[in-house]
C-alpha positions in Angstrom: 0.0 0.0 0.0 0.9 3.7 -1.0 1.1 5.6 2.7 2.7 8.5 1.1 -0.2 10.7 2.5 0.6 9.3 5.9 2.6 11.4 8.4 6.3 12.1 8.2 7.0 12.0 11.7 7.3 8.6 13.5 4.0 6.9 14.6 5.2 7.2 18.2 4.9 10.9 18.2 1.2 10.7 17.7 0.5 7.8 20.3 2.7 10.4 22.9 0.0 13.2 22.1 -2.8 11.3 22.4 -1.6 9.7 26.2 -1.6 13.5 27.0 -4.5 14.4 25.8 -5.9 11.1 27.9 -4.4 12.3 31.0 -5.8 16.1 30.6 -9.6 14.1 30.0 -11.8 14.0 33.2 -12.5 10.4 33.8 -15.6 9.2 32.6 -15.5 11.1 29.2 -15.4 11.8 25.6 -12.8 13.6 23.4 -14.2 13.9 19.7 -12.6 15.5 17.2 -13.2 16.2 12.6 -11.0 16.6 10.4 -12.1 18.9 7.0 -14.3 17.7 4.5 -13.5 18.3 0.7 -14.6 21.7 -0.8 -16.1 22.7 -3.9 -13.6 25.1 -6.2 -15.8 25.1 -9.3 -18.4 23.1 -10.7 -16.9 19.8 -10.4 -13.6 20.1 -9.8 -12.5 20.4 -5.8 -9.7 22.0 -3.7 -6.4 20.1 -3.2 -7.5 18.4 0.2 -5.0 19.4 3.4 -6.2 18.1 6.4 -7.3 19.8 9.4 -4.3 20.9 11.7 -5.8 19.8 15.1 -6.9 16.7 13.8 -3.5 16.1 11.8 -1.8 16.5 15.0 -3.5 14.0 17.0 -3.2 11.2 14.3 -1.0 12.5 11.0 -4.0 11.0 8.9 -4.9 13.1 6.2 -7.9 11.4 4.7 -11.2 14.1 4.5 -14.1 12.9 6.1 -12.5 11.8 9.7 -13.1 11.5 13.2 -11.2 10.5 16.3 -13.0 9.1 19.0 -11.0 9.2 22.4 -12.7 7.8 25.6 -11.6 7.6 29.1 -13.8 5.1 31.6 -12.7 4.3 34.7 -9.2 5.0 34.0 -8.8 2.7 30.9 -8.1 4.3 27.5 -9.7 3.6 23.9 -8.9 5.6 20.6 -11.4 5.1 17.6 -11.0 6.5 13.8 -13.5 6.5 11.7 -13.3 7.0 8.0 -14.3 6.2 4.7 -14.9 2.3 3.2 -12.4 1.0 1.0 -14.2 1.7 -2.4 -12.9 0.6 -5.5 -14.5 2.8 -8.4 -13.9 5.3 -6.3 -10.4 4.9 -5.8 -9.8 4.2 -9.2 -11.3 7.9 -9.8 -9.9 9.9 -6.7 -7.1 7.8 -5.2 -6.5 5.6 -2.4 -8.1 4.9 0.6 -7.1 3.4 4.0 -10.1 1.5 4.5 -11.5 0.0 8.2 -9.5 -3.0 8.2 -5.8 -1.4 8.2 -6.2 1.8 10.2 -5.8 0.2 13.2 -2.6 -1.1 13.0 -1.1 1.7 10.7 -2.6 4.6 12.7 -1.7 2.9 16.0 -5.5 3.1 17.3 -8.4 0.4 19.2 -10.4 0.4 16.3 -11.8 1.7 12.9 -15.2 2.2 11.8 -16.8 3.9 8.5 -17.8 7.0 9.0 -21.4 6.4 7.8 -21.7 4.4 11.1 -20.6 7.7 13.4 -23.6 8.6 14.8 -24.9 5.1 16.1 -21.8 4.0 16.7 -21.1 7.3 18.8 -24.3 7.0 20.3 -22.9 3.3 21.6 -19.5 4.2 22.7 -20.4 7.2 24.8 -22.7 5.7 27.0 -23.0 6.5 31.1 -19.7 9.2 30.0 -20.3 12.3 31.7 -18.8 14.8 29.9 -17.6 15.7 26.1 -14.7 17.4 24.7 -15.4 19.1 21.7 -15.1 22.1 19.6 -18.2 23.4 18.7 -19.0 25.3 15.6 -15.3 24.6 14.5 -16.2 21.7 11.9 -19.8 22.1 11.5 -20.6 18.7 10.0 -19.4 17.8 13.6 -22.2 19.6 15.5 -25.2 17.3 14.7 -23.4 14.2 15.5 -22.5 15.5 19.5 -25.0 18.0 20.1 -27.8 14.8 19.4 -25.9 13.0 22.6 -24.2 16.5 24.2 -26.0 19.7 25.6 -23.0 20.8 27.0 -19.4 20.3 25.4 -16.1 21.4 27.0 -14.0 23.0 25.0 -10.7 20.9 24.0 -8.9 23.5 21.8 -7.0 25.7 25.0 -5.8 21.9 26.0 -4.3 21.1 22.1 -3.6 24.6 21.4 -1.1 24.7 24.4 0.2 21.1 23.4 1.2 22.3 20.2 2.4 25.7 20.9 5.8 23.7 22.3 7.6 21.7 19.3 9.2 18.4 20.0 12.3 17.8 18.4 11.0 16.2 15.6 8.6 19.2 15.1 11.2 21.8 15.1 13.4 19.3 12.4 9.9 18.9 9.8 9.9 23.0 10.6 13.6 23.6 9.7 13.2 21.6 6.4 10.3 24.1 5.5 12.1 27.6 6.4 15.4 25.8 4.7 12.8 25.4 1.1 11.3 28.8 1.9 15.4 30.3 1.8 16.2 28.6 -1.3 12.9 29.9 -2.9 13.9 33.3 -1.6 17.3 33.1 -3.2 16.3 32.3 -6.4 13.5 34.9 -6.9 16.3 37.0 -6.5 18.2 36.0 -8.7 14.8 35.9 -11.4 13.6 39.3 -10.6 14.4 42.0 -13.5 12.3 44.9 -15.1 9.4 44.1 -17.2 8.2 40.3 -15.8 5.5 39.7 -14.5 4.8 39.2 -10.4 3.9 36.0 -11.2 6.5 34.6 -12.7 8.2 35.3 -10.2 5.4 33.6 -8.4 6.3 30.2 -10.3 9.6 30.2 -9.4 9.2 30.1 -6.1 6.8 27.3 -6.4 9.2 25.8 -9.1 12.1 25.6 -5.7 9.4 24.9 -3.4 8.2 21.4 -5.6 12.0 21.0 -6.1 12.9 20.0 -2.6 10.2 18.4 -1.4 7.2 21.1 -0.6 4.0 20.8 -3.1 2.5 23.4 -1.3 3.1 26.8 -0.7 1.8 27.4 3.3 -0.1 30.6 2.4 -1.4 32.3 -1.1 2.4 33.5 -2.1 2.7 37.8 -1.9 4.7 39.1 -4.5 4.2 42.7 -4.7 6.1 45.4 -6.4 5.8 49.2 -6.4 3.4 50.5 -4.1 1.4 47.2 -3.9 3.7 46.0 -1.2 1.4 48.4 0.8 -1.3 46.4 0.8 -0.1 43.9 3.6 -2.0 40.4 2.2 -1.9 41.4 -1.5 -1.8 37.9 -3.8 -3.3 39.0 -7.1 0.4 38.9 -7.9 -0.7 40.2 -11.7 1.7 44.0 -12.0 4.6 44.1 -14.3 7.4 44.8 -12.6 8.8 48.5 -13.4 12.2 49.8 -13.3 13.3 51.7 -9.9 10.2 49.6 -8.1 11.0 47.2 -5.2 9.7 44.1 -4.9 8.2 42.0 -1.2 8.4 38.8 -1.6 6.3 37.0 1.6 6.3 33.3 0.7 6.6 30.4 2.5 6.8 26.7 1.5 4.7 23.7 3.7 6.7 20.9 4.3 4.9 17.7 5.8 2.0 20.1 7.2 4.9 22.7 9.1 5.0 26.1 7.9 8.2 28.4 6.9 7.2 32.4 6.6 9.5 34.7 5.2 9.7 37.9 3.5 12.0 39.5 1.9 12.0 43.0 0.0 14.7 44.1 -2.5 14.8 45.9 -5.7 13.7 44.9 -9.1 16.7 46.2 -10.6 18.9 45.6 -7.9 20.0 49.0 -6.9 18.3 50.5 -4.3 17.5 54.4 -4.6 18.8 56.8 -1.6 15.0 56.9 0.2 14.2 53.1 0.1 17.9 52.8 1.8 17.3 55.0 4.0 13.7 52.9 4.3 15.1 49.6 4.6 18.1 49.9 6.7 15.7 51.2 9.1 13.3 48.3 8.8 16.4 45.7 9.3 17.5 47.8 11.9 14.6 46.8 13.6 14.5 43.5 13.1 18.0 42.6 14.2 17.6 44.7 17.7 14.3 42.2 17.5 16.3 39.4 17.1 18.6 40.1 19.7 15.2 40.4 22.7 12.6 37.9 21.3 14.3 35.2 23.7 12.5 33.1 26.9 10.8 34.9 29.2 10.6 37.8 27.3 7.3 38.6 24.9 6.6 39.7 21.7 4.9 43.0 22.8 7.9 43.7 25.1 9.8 43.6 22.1 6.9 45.0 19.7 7.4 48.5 21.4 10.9 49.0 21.2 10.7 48.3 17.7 7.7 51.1 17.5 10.8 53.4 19.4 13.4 52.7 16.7 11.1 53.3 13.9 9.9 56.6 15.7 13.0 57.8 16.4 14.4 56.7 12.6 11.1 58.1 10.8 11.5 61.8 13.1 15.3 61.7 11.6 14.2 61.6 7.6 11.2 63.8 8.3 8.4 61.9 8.0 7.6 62.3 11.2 7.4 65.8 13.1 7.4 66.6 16.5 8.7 65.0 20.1 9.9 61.9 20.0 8.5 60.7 23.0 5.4 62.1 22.5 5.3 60.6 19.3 6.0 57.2 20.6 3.0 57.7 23.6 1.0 58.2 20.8 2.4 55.4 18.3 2.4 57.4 15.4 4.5 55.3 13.4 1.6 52.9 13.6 0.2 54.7 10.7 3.0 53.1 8.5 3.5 50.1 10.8 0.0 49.0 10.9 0.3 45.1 11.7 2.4 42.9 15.0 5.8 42.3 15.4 5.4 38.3 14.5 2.9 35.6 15.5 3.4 31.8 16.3 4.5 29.1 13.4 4.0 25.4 13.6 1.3 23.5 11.8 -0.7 26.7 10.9 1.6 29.7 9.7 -0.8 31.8 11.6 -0.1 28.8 14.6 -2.1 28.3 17.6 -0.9 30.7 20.5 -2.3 33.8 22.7 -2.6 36.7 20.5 -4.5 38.5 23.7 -2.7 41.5 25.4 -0.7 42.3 22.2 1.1 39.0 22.3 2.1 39.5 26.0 2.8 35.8 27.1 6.3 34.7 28.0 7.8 33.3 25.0 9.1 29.4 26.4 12.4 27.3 25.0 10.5 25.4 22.3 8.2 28.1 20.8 8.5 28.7 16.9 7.8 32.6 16.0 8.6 35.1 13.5 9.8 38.3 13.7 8.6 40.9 10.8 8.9 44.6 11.1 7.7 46.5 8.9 7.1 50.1 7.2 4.7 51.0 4.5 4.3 54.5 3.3 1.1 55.1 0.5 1.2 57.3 -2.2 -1.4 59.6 -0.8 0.5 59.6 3.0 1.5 62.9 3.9 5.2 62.8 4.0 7.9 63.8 1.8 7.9 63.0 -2.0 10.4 60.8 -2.3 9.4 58.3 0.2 6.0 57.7 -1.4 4.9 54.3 -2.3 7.7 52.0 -0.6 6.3 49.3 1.6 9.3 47.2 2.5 9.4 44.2 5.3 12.1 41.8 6.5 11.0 38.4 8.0 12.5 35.8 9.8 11.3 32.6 12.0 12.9 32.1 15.1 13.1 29.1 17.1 13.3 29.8 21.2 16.0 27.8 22.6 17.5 27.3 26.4 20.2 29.3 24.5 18.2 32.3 23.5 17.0 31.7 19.9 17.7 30.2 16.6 17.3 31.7 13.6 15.9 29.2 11.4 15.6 31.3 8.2 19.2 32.6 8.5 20.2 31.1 5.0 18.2 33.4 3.3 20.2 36.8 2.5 19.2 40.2 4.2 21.9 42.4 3.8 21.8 44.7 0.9 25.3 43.8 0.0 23.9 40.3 0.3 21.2 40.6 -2.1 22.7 43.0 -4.8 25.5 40.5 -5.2 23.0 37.4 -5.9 21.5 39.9 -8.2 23.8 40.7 -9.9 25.9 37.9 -10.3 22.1 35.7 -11.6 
């Protein structure tokens, strides 16, 4: 059998989440969670299926139409799958299937049952339990199914979203492998980029690396955004010719076995940058490496977040486009008008990853915590500042793993430095 759609980390690593999951679980009680179903792009033709993270987690099966049944009674543990029957025309059309009788022994669970049997066979299982862990409203074709047995559901996604906001070391090596793609892809868009071609073209060359190593997938809808579009912080139409004297932000990442890599990088299309983006970007990367240096355990994002906002006040007062105190200015975060988004967010199995995004990111970061760090400054063509800083939107991204060390930057391959850059420009 063909288990290429089957985890890349060892089976063990699942079993080990799923024992602390059990041990979390009041006694007496269900733990029921759905994966995604497939989704309609057009007429008959469907999104690429990618499983859902949560689920993925607890048993790296990557079928659609999935459930994992976990009870605890009286101390004693059972794990159930459900999924679809082993179909033959079908899989002749759409691909293979696991089927009933080998999920048990390849996905390390009790038992197997087809999905069409859920509900009675739920109904069965859960008898005399007290209490259900579920997420309600999260995958809707869900709801029916426990809300029939289940008035009352506790909510089991603070339990796996703190599981998987530490990375084990197999984690962090599937995570590596993506930021290493995501460099590579990086390195040759600069050395593609030129006047006159397309954003998208560009676009396919990153995907062309990402394929090449490994990674079908890009982990989010590729930016590649010249000129002033690089102002528009999630732009993807990715459909501008690319102009002399423009620069160019690249924010692409590639998805390697389910983990994420986010980086961004902004340089010029013909790989000489004018006096005002300079000035623009060396206060960006300023930024970010006095970030790098502080996002470390026990310190937090925000802490960090607002000294970046103080170097990008006090560097935005010094080329004018800013006016007035300083400090006032940073009481008021005025550079927030050009700086409009975080400092970073967690990266794991989402590249927006599970994690507290309350208080402005406030939480201690902890040895084992994947982030990235992303400063940022975009100034619109209608702002009021001086001409010639009109239209640049420029960021510099990086993914930082915490360590008992401080951290590791896991996105270091790919060039920053604007020496860096205009030699693998100009040397393409």
């Amino acid at each position: 059998m063909d288990l290429a759609y089957l985890a890349e980390l060892p089976r063990e690593e699942f079993i080990t989440r799923r024992k602390k999951v059990f041990a979390q679980m009041q006694d007496n009680s269900a733990f029921i969670i759905f994966t995604e179903t497939e989704k309609r792009r057009n007429n008959d033709c469907n999104y690429h299926f990618r499983p859902d993270s949560y689920f993925w987690y607890l048993t790296g099966f990557a079928e659609p139409e999935s459930a994992l049944l976990l009870i605890k009674r009286n101390g004693e543990y059972e794990s159930t799958i459900f999924l679809r029957k082993k179909d033959r025309e079908k899989e002749i059309w759409t691909g293979r299937r696991l089927g009933v009788e080998a999920a048990p022994e390849i996905l390390k669970v009790d038992a197997a049952f087809e999905i069409e049997h859920l509900d009675k066979t739920f109904a069965e299982k859960i008898q005399n339990l007290t209490a259900c862990y579920y997420a309600q409203g999260y995958q809707a074709w869900g709801d029916k199914v426990v809300s029939a047995q289940f008035k009352e559901v506790i909510d089991w996604r603070p339990m796996l979203s703190e599981m998987r906001l530490i990375k084990s070391t197999a984690e962090i090596a599937l995570i590596q492998q993506a930021c290493h793609i995501s460099a590579l892809a990086h390195i040759r868009a600069m050395k593609q980029v030129r006047p006159n071609r397309y954003e998208m073209e560009i676009e396919g060359e990153i995907q062309h690396e990402f394929n090449r190593f490994g990674a079908r997938f890009p982990s989010y809808n590729s930016i590649v955004a010249s000129g002033e579009n690089a102002c528009v912080l999630h732009y993807d139409e990715n459909s501008a010719v690319m102009k002399e004297g423009d620069l160019l932000l690249i924010d692409a990442g590639a998805e390697f076995a389910y983990y994420a890599g986010d980086i961004t990088r902004t340089f010029p299309v013909n790989g000489k940058f004018s006096k005002p983006q300079k000035a623009i970007y060396e206060l960006v990367l300023k930024a970010q490496k006095e970030a790098i240096k502080l996002l470390v355990p026990n310190n937090s994002i925000k802490i960090v977040n607002d000294r970046v906002m103080e170097i990008f006040t006090e560097g935005l007062v010094e080329l004018g486009i800013l006016k007035g105190d300083v400090k006032t200015l940073i009481e008021q975060k005025a550079c927030c008008q050009f700086y409009m988004h975080g400092l970073g967010h967690w990266l794991g199995l989402d590249v927006h990853d599970v994690g507290d995004y309350s208080n402005e990111r406030s939480r201690p970061l902890e040895i084992g915590m994947v982030i990235t760090v992303e400063p940022g400054l975009y100034i619109s063509s209608d702002a009021d500042v001086p001409e010639q800083y009109k239209g640049i939107g420029i960021r510099i991204e990086d993914n930082l793993l915490m360590t008992e060390y401080g951290n590791k930057n896991l996105t270091s391959g790919c060039p920053k430095e604007i020496a860096d850059i205009g030699e693998i420009m100009a040397t393409a």
